[in-house]
PDBQT receptor file of N, H, CA, C and O in Angstrom, charges set to zero:
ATOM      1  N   UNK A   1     -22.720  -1.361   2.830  1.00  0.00    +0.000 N 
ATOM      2  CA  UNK A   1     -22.098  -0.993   1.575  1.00  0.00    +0.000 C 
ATOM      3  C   UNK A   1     -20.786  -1.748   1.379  1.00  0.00    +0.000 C 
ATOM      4  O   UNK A   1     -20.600  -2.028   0.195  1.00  0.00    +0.000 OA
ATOM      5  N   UNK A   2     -19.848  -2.146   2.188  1.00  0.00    +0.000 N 
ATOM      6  H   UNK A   2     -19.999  -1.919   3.150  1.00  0.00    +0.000 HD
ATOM      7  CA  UNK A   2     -18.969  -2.978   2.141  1.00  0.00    +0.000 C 
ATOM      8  C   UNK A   2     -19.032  -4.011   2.197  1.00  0.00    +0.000 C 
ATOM      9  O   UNK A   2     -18.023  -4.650   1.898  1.00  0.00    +0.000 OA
ATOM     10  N   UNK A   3     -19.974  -4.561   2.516  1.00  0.00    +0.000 N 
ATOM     11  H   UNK A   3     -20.793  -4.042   2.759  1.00  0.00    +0.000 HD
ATOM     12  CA  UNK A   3     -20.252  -6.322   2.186  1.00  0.00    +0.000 C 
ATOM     13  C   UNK A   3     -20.033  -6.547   0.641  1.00  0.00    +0.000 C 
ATOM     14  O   UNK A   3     -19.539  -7.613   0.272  1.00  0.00    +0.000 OA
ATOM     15  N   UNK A   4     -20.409  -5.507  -0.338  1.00  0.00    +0.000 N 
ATOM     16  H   UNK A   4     -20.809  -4.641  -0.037  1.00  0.00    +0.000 HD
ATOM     17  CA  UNK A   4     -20.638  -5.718  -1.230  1.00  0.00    +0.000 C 
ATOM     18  C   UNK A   4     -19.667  -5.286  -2.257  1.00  0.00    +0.000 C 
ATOM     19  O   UNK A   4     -19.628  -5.632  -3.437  1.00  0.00    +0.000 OA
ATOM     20  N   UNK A   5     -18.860  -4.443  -1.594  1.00  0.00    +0.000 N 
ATOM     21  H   UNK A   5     -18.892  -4.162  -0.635  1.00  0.00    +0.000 HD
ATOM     22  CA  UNK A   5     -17.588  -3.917  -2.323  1.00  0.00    +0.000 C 
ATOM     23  C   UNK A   5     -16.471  -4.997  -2.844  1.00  0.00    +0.000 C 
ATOM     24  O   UNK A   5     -16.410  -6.018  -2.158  1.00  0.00    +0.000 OA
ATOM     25  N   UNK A   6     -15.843  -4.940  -3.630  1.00  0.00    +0.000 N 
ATOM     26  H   UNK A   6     -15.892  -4.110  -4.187  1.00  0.00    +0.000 HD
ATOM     27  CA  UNK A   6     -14.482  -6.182  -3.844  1.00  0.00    +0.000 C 
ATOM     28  C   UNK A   6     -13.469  -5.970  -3.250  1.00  0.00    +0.000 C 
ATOM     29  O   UNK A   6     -12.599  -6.839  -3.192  1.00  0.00    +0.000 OA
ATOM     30  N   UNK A   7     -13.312  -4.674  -2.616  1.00  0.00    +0.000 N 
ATOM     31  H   UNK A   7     -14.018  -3.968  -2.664  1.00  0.00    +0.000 HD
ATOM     32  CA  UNK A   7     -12.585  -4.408  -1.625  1.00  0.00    +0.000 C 
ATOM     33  C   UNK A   7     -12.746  -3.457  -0.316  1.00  0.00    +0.000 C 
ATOM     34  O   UNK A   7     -12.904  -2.237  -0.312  1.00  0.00    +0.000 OA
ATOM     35  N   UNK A   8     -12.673  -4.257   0.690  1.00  0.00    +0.000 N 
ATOM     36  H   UNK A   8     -12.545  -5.249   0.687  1.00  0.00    +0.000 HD
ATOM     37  CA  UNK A   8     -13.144  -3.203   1.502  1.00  0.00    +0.000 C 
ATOM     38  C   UNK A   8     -11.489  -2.947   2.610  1.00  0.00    +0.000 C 
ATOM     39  O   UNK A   8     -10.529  -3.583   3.047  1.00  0.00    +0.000 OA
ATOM     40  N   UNK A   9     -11.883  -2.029   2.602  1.00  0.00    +0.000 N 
ATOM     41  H   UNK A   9     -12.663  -1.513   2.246  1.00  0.00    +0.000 HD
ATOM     42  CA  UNK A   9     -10.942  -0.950   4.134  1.00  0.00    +0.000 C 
ATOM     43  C   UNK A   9     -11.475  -0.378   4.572  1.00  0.00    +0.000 C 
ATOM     44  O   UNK A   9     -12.350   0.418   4.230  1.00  0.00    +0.000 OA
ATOM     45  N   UNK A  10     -10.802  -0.837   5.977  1.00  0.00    +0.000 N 
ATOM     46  H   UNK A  10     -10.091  -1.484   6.254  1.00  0.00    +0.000 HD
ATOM     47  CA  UNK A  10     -11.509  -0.393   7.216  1.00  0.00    +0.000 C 
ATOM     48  C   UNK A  10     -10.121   0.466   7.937  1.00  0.00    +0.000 C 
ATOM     49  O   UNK A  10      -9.041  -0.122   7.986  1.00  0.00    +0.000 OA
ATOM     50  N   UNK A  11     -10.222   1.518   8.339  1.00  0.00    +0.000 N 
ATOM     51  H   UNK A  11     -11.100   1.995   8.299  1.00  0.00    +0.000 HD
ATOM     52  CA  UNK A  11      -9.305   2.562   9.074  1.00  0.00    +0.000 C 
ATOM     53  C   UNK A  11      -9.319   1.745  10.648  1.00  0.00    +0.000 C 
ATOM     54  O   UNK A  11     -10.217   1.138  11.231  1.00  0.00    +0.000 OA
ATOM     55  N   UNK A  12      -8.399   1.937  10.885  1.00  0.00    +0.000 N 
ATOM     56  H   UNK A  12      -7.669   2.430  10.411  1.00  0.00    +0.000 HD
ATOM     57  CA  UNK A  12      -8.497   1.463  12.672  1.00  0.00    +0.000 C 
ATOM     58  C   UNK A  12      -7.647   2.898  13.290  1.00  0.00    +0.000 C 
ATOM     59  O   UNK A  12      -6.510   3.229  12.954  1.00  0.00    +0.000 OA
ATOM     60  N   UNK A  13      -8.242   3.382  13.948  1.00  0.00    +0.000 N 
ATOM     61  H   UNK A  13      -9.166   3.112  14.222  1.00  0.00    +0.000 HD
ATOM     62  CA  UNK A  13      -7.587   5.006  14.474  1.00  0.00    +0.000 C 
ATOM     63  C   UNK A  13      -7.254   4.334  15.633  1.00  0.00    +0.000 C 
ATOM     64  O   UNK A  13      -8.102   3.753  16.311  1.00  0.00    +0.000 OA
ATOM     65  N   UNK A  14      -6.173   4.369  15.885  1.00  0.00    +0.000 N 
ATOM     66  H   UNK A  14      -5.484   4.841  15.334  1.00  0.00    +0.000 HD
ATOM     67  CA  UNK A  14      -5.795   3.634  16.962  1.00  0.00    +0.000 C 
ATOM     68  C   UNK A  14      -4.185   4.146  17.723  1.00  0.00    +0.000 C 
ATOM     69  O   UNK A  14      -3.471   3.442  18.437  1.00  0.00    +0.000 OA
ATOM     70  N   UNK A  15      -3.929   5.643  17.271  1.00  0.00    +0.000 N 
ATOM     71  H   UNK A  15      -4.509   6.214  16.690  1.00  0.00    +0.000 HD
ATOM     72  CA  UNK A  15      -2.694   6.413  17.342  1.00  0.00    +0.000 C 
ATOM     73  C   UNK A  15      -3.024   7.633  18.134  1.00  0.00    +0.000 C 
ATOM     74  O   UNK A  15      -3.675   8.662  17.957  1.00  0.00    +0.000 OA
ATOM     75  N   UNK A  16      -2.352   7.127  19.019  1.00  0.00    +0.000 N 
ATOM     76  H   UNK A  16      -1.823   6.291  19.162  1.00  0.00    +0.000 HD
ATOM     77  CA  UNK A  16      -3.021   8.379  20.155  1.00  0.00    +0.000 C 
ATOM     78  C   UNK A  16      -2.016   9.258  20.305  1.00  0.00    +0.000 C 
ATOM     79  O   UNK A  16      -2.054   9.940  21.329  1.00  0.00    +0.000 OA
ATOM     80  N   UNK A  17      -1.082   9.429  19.519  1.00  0.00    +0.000 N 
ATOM     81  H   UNK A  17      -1.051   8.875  18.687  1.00  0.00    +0.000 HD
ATOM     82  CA  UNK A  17       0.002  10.035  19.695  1.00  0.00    +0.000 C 
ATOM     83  C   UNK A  17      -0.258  11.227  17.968  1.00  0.00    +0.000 C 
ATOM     84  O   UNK A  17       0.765  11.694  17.466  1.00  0.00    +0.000 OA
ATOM     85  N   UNK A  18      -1.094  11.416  17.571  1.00  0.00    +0.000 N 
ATOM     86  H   UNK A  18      -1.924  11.037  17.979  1.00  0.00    +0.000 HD
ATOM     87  CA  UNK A  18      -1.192  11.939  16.552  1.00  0.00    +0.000 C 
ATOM     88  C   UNK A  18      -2.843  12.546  16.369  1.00  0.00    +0.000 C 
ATOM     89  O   UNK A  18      -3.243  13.576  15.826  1.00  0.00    +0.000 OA
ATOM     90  N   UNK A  19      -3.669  11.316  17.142  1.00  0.00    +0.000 N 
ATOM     91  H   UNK A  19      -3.344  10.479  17.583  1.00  0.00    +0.000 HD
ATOM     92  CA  UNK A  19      -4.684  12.297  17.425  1.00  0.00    +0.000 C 
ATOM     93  C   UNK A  19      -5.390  10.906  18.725  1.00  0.00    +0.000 C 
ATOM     94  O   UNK A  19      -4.798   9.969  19.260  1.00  0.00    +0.000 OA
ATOM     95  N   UNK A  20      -6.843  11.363  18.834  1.00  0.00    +0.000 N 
ATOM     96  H   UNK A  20      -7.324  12.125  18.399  1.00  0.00    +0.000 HD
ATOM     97  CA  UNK A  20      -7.251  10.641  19.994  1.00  0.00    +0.000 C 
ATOM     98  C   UNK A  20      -7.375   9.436  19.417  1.00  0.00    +0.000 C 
ATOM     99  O   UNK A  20      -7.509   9.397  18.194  1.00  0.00    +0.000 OA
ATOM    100  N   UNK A  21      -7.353   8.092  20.264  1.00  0.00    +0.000 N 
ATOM    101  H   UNK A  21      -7.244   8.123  21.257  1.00  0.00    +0.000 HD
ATOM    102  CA  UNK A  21      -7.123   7.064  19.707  1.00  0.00    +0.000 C 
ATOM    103  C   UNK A  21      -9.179   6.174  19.917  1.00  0.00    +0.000 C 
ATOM    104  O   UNK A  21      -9.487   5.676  21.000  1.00  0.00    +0.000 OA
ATOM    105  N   UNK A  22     -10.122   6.181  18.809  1.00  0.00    +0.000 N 
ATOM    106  H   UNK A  22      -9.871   6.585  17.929  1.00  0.00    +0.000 HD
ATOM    107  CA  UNK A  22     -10.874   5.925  18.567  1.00  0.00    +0.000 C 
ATOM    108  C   UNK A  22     -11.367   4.456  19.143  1.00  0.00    +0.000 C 
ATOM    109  O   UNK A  22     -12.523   4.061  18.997  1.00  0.00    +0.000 OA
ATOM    110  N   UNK A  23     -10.348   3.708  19.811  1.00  0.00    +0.000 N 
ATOM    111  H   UNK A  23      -9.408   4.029  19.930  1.00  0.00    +0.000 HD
ATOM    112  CA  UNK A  23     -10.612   2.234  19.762  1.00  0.00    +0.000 C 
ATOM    113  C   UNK A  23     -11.775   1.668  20.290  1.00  0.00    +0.000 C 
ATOM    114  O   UNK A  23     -12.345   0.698  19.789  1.00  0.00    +0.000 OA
ATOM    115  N   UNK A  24     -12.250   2.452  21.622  1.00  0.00    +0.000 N 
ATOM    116  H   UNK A  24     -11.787   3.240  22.029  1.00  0.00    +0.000 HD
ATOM    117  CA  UNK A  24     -13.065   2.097  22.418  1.00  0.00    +0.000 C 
ATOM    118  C   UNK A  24     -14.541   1.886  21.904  1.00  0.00    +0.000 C 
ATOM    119  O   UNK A  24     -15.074   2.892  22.373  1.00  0.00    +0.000 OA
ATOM    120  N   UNK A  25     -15.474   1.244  21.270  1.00  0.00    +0.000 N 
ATOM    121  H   UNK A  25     -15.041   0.427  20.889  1.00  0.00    +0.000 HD
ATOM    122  CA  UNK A  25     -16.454   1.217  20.711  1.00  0.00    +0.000 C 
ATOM    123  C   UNK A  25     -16.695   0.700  19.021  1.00  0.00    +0.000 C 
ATOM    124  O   UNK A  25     -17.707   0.732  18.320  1.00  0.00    +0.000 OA
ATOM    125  N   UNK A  26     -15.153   0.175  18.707  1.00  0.00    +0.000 N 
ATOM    126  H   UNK A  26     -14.332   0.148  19.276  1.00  0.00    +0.000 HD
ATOM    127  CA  UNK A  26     -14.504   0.337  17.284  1.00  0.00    +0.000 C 
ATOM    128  C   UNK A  26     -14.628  -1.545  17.236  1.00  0.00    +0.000 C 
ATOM    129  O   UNK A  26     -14.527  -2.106  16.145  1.00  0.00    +0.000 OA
ATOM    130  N   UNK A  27     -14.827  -2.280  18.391  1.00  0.00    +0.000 N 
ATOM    131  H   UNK A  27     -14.910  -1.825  19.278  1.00  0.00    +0.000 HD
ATOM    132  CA  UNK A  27     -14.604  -3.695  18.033  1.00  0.00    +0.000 C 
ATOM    133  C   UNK A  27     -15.370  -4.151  17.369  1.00  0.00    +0.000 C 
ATOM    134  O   UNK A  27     -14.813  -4.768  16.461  1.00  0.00    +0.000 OA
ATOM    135  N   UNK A  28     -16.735  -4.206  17.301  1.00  0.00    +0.000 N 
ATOM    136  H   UNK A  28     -17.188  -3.705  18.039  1.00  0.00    +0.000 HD
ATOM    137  CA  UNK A  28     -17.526  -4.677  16.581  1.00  0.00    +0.000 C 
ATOM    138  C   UNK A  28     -17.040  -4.299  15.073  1.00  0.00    +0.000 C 
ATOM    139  O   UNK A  28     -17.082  -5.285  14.338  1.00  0.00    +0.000 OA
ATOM    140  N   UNK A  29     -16.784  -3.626  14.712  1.00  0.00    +0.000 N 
ATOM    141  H   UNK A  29     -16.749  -2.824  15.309  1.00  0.00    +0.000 HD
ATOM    142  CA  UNK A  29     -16.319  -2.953  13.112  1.00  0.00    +0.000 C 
ATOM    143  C   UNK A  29     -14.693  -3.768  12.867  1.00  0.00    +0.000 C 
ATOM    144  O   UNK A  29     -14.382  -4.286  11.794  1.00  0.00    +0.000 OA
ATOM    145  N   UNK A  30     -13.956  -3.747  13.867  1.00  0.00    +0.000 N 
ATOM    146  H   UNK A  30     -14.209  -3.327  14.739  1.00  0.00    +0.000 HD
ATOM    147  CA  UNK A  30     -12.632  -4.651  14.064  1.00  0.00    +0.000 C 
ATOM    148  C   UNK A  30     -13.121  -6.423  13.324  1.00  0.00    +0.000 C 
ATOM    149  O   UNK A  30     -12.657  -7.028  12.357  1.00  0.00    +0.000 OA
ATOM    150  N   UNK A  31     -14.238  -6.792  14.319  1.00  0.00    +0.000 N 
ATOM    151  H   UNK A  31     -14.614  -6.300  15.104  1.00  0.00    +0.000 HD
ATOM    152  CA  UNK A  31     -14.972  -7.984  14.439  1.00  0.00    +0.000 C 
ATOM    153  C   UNK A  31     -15.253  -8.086  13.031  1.00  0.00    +0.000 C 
ATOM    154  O   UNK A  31     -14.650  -8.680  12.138  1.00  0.00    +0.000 OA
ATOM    155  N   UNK A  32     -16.064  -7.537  13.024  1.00  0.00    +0.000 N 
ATOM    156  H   UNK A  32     -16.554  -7.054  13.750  1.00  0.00    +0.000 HD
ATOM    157  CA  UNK A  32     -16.505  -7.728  11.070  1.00  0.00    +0.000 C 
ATOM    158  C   UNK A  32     -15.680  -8.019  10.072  1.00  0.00    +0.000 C 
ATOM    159  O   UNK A  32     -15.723  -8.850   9.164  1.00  0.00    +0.000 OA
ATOM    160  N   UNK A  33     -14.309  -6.538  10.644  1.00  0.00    +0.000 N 
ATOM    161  H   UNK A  33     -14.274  -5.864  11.381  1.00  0.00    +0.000 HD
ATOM    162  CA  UNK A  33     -13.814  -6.761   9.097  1.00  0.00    +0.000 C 
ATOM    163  C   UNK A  33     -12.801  -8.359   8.794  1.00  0.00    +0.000 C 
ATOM    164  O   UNK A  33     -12.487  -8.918   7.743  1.00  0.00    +0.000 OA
ATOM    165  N   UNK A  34     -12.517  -8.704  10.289  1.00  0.00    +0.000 N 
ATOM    166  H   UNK A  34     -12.772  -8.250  11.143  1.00  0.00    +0.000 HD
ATOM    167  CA  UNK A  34     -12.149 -10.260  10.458  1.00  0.00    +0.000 C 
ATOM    168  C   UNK A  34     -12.604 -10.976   9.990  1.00  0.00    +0.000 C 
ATOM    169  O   UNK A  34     -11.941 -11.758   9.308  1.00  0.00    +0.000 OA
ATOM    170  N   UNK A  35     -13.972 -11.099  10.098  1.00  0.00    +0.000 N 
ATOM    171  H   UNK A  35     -14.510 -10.464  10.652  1.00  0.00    +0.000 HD
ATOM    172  CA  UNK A  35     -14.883 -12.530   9.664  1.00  0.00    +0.000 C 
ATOM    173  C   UNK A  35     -15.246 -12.391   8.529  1.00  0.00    +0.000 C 
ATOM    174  O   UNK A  35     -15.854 -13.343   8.039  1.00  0.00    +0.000 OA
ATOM    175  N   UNK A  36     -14.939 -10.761   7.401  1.00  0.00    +0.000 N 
ATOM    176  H   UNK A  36     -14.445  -9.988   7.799  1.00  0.00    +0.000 HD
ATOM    177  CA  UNK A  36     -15.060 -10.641   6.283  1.00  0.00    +0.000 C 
ATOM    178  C   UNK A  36     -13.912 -10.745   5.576  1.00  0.00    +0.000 C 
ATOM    179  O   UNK A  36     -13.907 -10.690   4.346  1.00  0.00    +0.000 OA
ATOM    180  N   UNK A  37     -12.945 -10.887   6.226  1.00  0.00    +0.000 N 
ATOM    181  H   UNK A  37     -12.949 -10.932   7.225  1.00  0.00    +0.000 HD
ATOM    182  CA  UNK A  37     -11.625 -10.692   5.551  1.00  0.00    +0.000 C 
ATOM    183  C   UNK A  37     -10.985  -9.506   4.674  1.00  0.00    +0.000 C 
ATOM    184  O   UNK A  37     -10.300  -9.598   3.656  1.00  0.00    +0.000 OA
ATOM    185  N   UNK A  38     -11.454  -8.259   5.437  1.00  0.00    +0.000 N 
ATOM    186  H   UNK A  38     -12.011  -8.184   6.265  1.00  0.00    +0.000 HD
ATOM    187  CA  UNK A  38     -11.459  -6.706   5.153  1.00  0.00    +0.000 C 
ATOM    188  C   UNK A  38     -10.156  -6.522   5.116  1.00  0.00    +0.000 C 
ATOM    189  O   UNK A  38      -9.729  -6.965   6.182  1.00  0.00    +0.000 OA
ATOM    190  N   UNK A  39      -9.331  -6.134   4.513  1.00  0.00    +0.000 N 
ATOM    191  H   UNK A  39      -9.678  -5.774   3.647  1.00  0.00    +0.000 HD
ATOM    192  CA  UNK A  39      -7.971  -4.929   5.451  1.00  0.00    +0.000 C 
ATOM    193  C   UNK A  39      -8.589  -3.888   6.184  1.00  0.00    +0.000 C 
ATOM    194  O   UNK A  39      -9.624  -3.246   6.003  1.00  0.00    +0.000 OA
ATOM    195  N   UNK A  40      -7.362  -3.868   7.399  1.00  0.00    +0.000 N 
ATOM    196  H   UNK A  40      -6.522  -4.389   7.546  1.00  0.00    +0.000 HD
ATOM    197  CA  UNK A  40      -7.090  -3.022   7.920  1.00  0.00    +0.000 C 
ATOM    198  C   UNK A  40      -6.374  -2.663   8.224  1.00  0.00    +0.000 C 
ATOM    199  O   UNK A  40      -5.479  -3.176   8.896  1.00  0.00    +0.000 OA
ATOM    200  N   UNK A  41      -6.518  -1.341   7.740  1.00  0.00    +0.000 N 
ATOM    201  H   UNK A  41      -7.245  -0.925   7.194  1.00  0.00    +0.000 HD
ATOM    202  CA  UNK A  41      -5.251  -0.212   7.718  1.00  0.00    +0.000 C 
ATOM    203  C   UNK A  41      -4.939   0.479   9.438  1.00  0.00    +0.000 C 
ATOM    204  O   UNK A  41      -5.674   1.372   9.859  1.00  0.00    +0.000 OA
ATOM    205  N   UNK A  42      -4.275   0.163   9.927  1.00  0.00    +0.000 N 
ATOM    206  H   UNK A  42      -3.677  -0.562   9.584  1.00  0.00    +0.000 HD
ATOM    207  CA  UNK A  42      -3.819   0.845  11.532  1.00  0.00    +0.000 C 
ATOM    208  C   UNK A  42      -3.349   2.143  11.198  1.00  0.00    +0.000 C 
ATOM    209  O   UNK A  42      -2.710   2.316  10.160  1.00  0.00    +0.000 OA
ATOM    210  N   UNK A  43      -3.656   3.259  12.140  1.00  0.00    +0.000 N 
ATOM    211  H   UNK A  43      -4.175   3.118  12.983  1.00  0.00    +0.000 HD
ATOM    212  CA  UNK A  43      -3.014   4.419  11.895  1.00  0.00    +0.000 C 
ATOM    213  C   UNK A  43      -1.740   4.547  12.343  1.00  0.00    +0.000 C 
ATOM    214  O   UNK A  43      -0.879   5.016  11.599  1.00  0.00    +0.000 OA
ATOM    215  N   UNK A  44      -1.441   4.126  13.681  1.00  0.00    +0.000 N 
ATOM    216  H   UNK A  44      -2.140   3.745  14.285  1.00  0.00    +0.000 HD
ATOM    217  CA  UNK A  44      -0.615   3.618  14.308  1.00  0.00    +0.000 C 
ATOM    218  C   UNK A  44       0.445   2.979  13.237  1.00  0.00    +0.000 C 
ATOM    219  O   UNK A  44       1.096   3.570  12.376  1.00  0.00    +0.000 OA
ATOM    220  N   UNK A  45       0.417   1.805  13.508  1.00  0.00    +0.000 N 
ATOM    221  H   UNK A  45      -0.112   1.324  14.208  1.00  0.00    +0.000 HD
ATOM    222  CA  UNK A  45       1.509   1.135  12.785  1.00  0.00    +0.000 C 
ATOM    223  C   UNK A  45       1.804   0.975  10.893  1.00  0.00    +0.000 C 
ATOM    224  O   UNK A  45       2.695   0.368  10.299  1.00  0.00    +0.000 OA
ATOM    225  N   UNK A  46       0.377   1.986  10.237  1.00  0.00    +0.000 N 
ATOM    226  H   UNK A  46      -0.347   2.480  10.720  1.00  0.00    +0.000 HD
ATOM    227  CA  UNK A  46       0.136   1.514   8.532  1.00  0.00    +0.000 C 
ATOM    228  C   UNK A  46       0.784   3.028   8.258  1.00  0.00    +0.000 C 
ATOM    229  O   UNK A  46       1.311   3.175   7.156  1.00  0.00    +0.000 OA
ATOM    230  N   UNK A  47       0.786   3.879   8.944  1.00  0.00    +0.000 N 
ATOM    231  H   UNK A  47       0.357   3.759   9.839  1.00  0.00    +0.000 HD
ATOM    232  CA  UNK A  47       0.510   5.627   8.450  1.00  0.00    +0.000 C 
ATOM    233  C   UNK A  47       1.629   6.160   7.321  1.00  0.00    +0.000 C 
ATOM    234  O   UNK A  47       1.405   6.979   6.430  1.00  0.00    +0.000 OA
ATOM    235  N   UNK A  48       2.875   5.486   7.595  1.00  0.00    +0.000 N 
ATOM    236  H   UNK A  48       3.058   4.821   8.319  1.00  0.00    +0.000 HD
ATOM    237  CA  UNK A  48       3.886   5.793   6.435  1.00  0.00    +0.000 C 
ATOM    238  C   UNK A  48       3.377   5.442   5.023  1.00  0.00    +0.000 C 
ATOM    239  O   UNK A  48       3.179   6.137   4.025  1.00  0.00    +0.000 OA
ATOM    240  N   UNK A  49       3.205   3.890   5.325  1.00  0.00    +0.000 N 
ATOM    241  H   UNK A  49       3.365   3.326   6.135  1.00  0.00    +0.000 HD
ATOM    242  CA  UNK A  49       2.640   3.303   3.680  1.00  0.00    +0.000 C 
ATOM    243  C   UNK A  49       2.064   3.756   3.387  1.00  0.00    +0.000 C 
ATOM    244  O   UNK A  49       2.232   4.101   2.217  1.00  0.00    +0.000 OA
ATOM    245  N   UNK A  50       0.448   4.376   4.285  1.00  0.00    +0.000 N 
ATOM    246  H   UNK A  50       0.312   4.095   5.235  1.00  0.00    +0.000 HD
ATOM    247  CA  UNK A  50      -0.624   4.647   3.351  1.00  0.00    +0.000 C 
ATOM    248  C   UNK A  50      -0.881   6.246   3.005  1.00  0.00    +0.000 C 
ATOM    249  O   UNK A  50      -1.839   6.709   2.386  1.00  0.00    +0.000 OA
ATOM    250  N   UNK A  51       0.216   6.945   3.564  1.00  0.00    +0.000 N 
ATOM    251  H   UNK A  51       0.994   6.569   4.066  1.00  0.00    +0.000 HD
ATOM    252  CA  UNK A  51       0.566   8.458   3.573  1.00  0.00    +0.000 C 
ATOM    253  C   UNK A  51       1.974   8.408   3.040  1.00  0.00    +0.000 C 
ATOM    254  O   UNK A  51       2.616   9.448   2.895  1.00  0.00    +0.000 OA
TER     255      UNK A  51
């Protein structure tokens, strides 16, 4: 469904200090949104801006 979107975001949960940090199994989806040129939003380091 996001291949096809004009914009896609991708969440990266990656803040383990706020909840468990999701990363482990998350690269392939990391991978993608790279070679698609996705944003990604970090929970970690994005959470002010996007909250």
């Amino acid at each position: 469904m996001l291949v096809s979107a004009t914009f896609a975001l991708t969440l990266n949960r990656d803040d383990r200090d706020r909840e468990y940090a999701y990363t482990t199994g998350a690269e392939q989806a990391l991978s993608t949104a790279k070679q698609l040129n996705w944003t990604v939003a970090s929970m970690r380091n994005d959470w002010i801006t996007v909250f």
